[in-house]
BANU-491602 format. One record per atom (N, C-alpha, C): residue number from 1; residue in one letter; atom name; x, y, z. Coordinates in steps of 0.001 Angstrom, whole numbers. Example, Ala and Ser with C-alpha at 12.3 -4.5 7.8 and 13.67 -1.06 7.14 Angstrom:
# residues 2
1;a;N;13190;-5690;7800 $
1;a;CA;12300;-4500;7800 $
1;a;C;13200;-3300;7800 $
2;s;N;12850;-2250;7080 $
2;s;CA;13670;-1060;7140 $
2;s;C;12900;30;7870 $
//
This chain:
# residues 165
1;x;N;-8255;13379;-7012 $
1;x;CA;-7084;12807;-6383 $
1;x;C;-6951;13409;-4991 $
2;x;N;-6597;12637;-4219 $
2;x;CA;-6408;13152;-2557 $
2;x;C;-5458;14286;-2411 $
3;x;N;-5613;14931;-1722 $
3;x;CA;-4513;16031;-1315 $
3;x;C;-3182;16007;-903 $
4;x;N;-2581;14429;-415 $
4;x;CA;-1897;13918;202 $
4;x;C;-667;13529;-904 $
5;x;N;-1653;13256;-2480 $
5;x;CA;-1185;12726;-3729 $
5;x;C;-775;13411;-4619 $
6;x;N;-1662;14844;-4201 $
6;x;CA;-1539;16152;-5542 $
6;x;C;-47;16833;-4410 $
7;x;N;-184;16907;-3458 $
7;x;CA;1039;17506;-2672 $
7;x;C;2722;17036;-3673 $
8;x;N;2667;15815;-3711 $
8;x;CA;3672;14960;-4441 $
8;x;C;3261;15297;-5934 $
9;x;N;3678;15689;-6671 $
9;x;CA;2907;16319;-8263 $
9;x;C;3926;15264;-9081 $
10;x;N;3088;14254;-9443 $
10;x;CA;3683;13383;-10649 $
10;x;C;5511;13541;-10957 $
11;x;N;6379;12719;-10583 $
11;x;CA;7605;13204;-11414 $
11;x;C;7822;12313;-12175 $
12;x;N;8888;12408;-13250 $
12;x;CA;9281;11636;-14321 $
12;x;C;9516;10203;-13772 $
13;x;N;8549;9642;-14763 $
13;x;CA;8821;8001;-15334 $
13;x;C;7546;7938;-13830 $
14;x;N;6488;8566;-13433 $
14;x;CA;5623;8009;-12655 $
14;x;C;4517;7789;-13327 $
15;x;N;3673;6708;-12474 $
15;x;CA;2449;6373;-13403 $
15;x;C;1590;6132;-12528 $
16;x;N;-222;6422;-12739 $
16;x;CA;-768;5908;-12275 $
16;x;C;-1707;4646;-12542 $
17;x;N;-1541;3705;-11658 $
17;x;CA;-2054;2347;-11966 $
17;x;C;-3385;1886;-11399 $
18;x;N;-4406;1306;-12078 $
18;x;CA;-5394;884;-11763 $
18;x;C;-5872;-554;-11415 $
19;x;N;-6662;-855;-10872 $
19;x;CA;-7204;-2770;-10733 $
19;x;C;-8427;-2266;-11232 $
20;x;N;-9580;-3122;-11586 $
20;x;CA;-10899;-3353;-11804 $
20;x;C;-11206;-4337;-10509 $
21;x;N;-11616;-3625;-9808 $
21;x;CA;-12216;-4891;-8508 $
21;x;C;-13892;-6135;-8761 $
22;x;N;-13414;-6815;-10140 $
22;x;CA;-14754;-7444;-11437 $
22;x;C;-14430;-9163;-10231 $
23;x;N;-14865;-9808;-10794 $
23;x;CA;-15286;-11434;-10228 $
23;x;C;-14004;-12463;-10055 $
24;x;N;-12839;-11522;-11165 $
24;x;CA;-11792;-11951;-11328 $
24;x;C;-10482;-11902;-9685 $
25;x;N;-10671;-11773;-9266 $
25;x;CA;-10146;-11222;-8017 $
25;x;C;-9744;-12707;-7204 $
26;x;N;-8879;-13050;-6664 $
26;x;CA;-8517;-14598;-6050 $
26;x;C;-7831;-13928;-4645 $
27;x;N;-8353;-14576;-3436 $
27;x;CA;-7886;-14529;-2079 $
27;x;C;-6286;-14435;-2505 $
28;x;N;-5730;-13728;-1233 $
28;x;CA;-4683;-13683;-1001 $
28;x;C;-3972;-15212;-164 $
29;x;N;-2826;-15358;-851 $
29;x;CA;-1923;-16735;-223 $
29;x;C;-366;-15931;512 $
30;x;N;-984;-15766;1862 $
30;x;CA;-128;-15746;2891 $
30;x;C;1284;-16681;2683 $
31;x;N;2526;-15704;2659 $
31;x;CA;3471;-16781;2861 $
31;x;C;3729;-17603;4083 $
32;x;N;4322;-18846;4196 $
32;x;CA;4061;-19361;5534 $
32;x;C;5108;-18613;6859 $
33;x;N;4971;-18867;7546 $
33;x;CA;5301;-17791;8744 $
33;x;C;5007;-16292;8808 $
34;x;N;4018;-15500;8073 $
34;x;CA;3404;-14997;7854 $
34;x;C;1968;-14466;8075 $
35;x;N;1241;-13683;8454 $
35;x;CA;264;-13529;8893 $
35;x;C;-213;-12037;8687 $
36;x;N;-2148;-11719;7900 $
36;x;CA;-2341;-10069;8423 $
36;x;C;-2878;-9721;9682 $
37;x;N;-2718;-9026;9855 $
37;x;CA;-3806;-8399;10465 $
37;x;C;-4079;-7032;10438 $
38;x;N;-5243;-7033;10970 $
38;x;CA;-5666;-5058;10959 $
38;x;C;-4443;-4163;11397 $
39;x;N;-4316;-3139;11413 $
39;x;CA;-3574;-1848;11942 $
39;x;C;-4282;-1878;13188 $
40;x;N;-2893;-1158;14438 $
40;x;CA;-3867;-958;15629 $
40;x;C;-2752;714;15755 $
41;x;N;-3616;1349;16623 $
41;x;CA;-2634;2494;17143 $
41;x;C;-1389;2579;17605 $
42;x;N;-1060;1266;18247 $
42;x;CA;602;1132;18845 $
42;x;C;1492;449;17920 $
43;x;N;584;443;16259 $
43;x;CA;1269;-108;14901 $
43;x;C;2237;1206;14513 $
44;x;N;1732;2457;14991 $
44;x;CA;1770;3336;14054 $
44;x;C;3722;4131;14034 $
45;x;N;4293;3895;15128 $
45;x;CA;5790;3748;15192 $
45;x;C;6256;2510;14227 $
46;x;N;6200;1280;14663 $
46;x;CA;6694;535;13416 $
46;x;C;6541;514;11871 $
47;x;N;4938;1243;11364 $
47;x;CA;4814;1528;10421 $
47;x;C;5636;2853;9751 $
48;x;N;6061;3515;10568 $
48;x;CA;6451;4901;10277 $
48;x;C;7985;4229;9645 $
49;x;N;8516;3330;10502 $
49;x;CA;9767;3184;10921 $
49;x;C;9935;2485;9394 $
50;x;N;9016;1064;9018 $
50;x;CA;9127;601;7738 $
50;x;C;9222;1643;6453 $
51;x;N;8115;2246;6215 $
51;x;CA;8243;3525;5450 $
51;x;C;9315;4459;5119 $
52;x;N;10064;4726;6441 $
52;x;CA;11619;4876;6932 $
52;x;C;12383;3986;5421 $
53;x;N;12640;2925;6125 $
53;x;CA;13497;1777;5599 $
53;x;C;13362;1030;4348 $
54;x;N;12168;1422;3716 $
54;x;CA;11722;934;2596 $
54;x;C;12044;2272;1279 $
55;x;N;11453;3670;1838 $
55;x;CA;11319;4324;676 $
55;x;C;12509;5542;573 $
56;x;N;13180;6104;-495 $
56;x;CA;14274;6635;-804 $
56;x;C;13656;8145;203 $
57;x;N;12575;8653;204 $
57;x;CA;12094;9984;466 $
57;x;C;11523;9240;1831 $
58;x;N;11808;8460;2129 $
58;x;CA;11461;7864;3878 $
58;x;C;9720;8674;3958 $
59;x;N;9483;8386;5162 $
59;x;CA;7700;8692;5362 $
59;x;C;7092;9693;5170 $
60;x;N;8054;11003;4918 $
60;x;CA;7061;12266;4896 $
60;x;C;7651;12853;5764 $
61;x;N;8860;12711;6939 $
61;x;CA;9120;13423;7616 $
61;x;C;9276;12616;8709 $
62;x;N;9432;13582;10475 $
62;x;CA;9827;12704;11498 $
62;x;C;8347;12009;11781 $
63;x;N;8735;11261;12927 $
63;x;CA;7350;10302;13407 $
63;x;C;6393;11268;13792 $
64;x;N;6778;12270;14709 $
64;x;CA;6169;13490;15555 $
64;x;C;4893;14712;14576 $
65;x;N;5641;14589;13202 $
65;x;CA;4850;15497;12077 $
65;x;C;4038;14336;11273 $
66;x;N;4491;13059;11455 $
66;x;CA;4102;12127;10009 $
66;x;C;2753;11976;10761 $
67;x;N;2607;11559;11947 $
67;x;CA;1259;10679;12302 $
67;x;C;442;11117;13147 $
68;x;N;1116;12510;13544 $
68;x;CA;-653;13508;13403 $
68;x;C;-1432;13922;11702 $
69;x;N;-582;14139;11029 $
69;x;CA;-1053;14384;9510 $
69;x;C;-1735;13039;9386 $
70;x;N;-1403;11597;9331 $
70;x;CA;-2095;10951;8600 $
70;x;C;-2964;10414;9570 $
71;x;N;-2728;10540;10952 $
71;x;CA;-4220;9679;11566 $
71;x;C;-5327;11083;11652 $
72;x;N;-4948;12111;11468 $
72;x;CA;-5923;13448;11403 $
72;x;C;-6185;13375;9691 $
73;x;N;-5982;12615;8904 $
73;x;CA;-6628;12686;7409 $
73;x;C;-7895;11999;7341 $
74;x;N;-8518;12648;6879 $
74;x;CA;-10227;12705;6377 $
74;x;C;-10114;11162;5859 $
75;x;N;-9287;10763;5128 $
75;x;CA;-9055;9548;4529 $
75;x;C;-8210;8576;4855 $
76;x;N;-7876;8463;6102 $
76;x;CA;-7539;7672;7186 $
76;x;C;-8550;6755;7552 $
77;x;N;-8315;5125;7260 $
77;x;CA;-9234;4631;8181 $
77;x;C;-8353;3502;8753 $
78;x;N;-8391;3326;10009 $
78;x;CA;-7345;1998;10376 $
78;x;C;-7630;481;9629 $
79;x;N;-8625;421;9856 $
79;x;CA;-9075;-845;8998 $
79;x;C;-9027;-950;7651 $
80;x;N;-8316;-111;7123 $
80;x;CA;-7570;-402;5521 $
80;x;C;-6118;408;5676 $
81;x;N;-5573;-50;6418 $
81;x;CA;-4370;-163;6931 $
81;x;C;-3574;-1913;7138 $
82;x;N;-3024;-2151;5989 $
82;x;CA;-3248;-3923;6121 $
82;x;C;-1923;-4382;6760 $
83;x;N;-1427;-5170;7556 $
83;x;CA;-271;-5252;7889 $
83;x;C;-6;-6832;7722 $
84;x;N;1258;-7075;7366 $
84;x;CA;2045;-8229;7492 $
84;x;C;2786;-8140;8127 $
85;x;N;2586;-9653;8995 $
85;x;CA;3393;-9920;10625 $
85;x;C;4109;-10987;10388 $
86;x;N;5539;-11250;10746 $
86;x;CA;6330;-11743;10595 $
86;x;C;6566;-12853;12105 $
87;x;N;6633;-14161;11708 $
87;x;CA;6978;-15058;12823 $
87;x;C;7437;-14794;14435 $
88;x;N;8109;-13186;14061 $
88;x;CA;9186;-13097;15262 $
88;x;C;7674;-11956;15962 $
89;x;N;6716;-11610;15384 $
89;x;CA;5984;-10394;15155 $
89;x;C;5774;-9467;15076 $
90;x;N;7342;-9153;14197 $
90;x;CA;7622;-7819;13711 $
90;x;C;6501;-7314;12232 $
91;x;N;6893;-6265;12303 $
91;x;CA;6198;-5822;11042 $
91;x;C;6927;-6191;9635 $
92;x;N;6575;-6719;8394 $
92;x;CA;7069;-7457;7653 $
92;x;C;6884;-6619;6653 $
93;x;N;5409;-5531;6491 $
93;x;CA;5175;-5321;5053 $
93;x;C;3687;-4944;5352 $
94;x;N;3120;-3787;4920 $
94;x;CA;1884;-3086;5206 $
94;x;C;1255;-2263;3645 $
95;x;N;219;-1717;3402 $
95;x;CA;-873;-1574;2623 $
95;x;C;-1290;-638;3106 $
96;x;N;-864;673;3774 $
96;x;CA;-1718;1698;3843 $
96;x;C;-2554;2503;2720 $
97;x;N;-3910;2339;3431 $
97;x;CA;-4773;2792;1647 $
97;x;C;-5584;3985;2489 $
98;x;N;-5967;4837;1632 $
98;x;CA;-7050;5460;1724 $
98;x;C;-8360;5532;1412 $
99;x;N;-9536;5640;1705 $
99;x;CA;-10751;5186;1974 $
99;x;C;-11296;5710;382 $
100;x;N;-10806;6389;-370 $
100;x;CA;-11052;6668;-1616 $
100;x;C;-10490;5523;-2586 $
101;x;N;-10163;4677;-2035 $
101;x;CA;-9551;3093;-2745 $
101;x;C;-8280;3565;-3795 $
102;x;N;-7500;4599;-2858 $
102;x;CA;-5846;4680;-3281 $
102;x;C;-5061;4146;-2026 $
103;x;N;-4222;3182;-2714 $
103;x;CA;-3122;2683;-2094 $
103;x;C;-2168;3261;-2134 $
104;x;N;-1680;3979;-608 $
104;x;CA;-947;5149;-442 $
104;x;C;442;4619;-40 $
105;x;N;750;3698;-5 $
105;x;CA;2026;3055;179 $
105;x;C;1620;1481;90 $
106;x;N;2947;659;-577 $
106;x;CA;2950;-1168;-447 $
106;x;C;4556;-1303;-216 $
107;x;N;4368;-1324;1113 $
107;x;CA;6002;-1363;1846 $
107;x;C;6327;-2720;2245 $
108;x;N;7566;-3579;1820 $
108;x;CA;7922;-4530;2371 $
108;x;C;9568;-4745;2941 $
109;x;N;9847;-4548;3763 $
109;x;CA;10498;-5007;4709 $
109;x;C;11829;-5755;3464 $
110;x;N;12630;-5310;3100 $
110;x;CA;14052;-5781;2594 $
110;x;C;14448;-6674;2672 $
111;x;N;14457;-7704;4175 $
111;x;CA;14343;-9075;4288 $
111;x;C;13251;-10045;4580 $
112;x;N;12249;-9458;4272 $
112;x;CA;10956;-10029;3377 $
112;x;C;10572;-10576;2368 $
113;x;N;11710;-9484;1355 $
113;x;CA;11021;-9813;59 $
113;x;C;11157;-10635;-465 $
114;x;N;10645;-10927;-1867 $
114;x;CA;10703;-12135;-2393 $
114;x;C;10146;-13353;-2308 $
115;x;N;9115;-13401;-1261 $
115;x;CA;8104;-14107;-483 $
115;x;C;6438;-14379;-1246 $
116;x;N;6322;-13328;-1632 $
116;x;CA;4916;-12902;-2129 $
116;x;C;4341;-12207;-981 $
117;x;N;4843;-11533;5 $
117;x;CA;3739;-10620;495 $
117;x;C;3321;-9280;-67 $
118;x;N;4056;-9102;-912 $
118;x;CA;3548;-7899;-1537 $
118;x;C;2469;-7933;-2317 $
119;x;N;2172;-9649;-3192 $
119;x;CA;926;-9865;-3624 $
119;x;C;-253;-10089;-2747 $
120;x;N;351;-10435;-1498 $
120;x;CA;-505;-11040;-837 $
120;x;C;-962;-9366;-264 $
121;x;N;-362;-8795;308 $
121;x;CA;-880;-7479;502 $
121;x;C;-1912;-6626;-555 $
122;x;N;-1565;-6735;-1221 $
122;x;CA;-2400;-6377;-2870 $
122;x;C;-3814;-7215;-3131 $
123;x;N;-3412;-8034;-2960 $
123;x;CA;-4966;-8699;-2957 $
123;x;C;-5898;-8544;-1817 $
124;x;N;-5254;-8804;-817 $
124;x;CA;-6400;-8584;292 $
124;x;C;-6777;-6772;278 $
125;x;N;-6150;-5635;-474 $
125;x;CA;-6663;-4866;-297 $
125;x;C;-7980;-4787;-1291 $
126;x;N;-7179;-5481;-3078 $
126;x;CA;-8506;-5673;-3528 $
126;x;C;-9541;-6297;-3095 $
127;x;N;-9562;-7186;-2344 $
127;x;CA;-10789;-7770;-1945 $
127;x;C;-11309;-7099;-958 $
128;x;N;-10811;-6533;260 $
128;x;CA;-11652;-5606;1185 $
128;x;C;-12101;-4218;342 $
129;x;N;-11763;-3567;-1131 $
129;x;CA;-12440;-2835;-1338 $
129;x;C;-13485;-3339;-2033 $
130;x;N;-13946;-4789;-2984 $
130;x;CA;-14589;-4617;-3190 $
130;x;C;-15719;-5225;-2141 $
131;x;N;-15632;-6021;-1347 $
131;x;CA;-16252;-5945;-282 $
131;x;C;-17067;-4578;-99 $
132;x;N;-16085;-3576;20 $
132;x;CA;-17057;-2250;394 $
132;x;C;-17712;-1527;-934 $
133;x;N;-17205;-1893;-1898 $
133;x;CA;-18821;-1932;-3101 $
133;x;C;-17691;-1053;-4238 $
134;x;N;-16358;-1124;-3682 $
134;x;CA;-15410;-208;-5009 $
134;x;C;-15306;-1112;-5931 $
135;x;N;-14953;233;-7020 $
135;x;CA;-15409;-538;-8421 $
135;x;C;-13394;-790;-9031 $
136;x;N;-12980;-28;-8299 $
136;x;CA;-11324;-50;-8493 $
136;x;C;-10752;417;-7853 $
137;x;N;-9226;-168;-7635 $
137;x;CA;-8041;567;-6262 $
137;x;C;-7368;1608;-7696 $
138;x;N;-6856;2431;-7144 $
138;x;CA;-5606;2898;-7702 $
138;x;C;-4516;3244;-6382 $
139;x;N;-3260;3405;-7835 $
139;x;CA;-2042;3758;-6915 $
139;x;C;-1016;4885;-7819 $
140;x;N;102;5203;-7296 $
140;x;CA;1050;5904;-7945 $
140;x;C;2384;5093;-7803 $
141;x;N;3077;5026;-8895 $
141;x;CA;4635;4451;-8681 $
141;x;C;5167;4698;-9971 $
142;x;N;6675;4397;-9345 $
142;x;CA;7610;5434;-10675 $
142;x;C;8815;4022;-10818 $
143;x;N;7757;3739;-12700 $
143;x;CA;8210;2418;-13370 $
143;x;C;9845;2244;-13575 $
144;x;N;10763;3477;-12724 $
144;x;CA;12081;3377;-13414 $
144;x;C;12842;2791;-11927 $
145;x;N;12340;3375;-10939 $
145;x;CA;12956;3569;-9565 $
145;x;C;12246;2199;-9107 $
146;x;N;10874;1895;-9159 $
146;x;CA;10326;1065;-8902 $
146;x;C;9644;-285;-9734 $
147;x;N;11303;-700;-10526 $
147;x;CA;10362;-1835;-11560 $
147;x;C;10094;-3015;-10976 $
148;x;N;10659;-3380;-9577 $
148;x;CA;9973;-4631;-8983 $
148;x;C;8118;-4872;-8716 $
149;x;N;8247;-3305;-8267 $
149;x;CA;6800;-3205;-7666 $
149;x;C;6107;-3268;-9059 $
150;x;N;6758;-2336;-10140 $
150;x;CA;5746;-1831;-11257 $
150;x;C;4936;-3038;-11855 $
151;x;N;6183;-4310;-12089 $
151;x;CA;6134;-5871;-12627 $
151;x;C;4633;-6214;-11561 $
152;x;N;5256;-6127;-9983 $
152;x;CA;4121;-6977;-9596 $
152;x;C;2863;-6198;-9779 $
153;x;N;2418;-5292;-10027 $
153;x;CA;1015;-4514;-10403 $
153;x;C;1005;-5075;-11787 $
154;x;N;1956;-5065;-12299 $
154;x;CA;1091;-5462;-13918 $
154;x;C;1121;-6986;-13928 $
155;x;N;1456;-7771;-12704 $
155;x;CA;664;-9337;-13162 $
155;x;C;-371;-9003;-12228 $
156;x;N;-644;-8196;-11402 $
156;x;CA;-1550;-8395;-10765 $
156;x;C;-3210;-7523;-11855 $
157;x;N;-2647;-6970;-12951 $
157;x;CA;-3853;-6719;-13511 $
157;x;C;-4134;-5307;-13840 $
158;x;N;-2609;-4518;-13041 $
158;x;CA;-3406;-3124;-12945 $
158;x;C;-3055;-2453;-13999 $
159;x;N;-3492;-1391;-14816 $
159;x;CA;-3303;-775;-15999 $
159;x;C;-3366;699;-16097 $
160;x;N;-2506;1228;-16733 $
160;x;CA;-2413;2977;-16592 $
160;x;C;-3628;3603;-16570 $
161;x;N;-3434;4490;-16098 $
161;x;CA;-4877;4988;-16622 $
161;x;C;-4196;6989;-15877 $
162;x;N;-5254;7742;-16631 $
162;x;CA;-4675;9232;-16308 $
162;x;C;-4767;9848;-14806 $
163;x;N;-4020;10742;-14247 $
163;x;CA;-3422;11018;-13326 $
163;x;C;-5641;11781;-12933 $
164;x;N;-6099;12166;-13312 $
164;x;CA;-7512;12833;-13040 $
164;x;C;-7796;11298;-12368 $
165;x;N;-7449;10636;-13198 $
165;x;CA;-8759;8765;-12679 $
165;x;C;-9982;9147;-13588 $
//
C-alpha cells in the first residue's frame, strides 16, 4: 500500500475496494455538457480547491504543503490525473490515481452530482489502467460516511478485498 494510504490507517466502517480490469470493462458515457481531459499544472489550484469542497478532512492541508507533497510523490503521474470539465470550464469532478492503480481521490463537485460523472470518471480510469497492462484499480472509502460513492463502486463491480491487496 502507498505511503500516502498507510499515513491515513484504516478507520471504522472503511473498506478497501477492488475492480478486475478483465474484457468486461465498457467506455465511459460523458454527461452532456461535460467533457475529460488530462490534468495540466495550472489544474493543480482548482483541484486542491475541489478536494477542499468535496471532502469532510478537505485535501491534506493548505495548497502551499498539499502540492509540493503530491506533485513530488514517486506515484504522481499527471496523466492519471482525470478531470471533468464543466460547460462554463470549471472543474466539475477529477480521479486522481496513483501509478500503482490506487484511486486516491473520486471528487465531484456538489452541483455536479447526480449526472454520472462519477461513473464516468471511474471508468475511464479503468480503462486507462488497463491500457497500461493493470490487472486491477483499488481504492479506500468509508461505507457509512460515504454510501453514495460506496453504491456507485459496487455497481461498478468493485469488491472488498484486504487492506495488504
Amino acid at each position: 500500500m502507498h505511503e500516502n494510504t498507510i499515513a491515513r490507517l484504516p478507520a471504522a466502517d472503511d473498506i478497501r475496494l477492488r475492480k478486475l480490469l478483465d474484457d468486461t470493462l465498457t467506455a465511459p458515457h460523458w454527461p452532456q455538457g461535460f467533457v475529460m481531459r488530462a490534468f495540466e499544472y495550472r489544474d493543480a489550484p482548482a483541484l486542491h480547491a475541489l478536494l477542499e469542497e468535496v471532502f469532510d478532512d478537505g485535501a491534506d492541508g493548505p495548497f502551499d504543503e498539499w502540492w509540493p507533497r503530491i506533485a513530488g510523490d514517486a506515484e504522481f503521474d499527471p496523466a492519471l490525473c482525470f478531470l471533468a470539465i464543466d460547460g462554463k470550464g470549471l472543474l466539475a469532478g477529477a480521479a486522481p490515481c496513483w501509478i500503482s492503480g490506487f484511486v486516491k481521490d473520486l471528487a465531484v463537485h456538489p452541483e455536479s452530482r447526480r449526472q454520472g460523472l462519477g461513473e464516468a470518471l471511474m471508468r475511464q480510469v479503468f480503462l486507462t489502467f488497463r491500457e497500461r497492462g493493470a490487472t486491477h484499480v483499488d481504492l479506500k472509502t468509508n461505507i457509512v460516511k460515504n454510501t453514495a460513492a460506496f453504491r456507485l463502486y459496487e455497481r461498478l463491480g468493485m469488491i472488498p478485498v484486504d487492506w495488504e491487496g
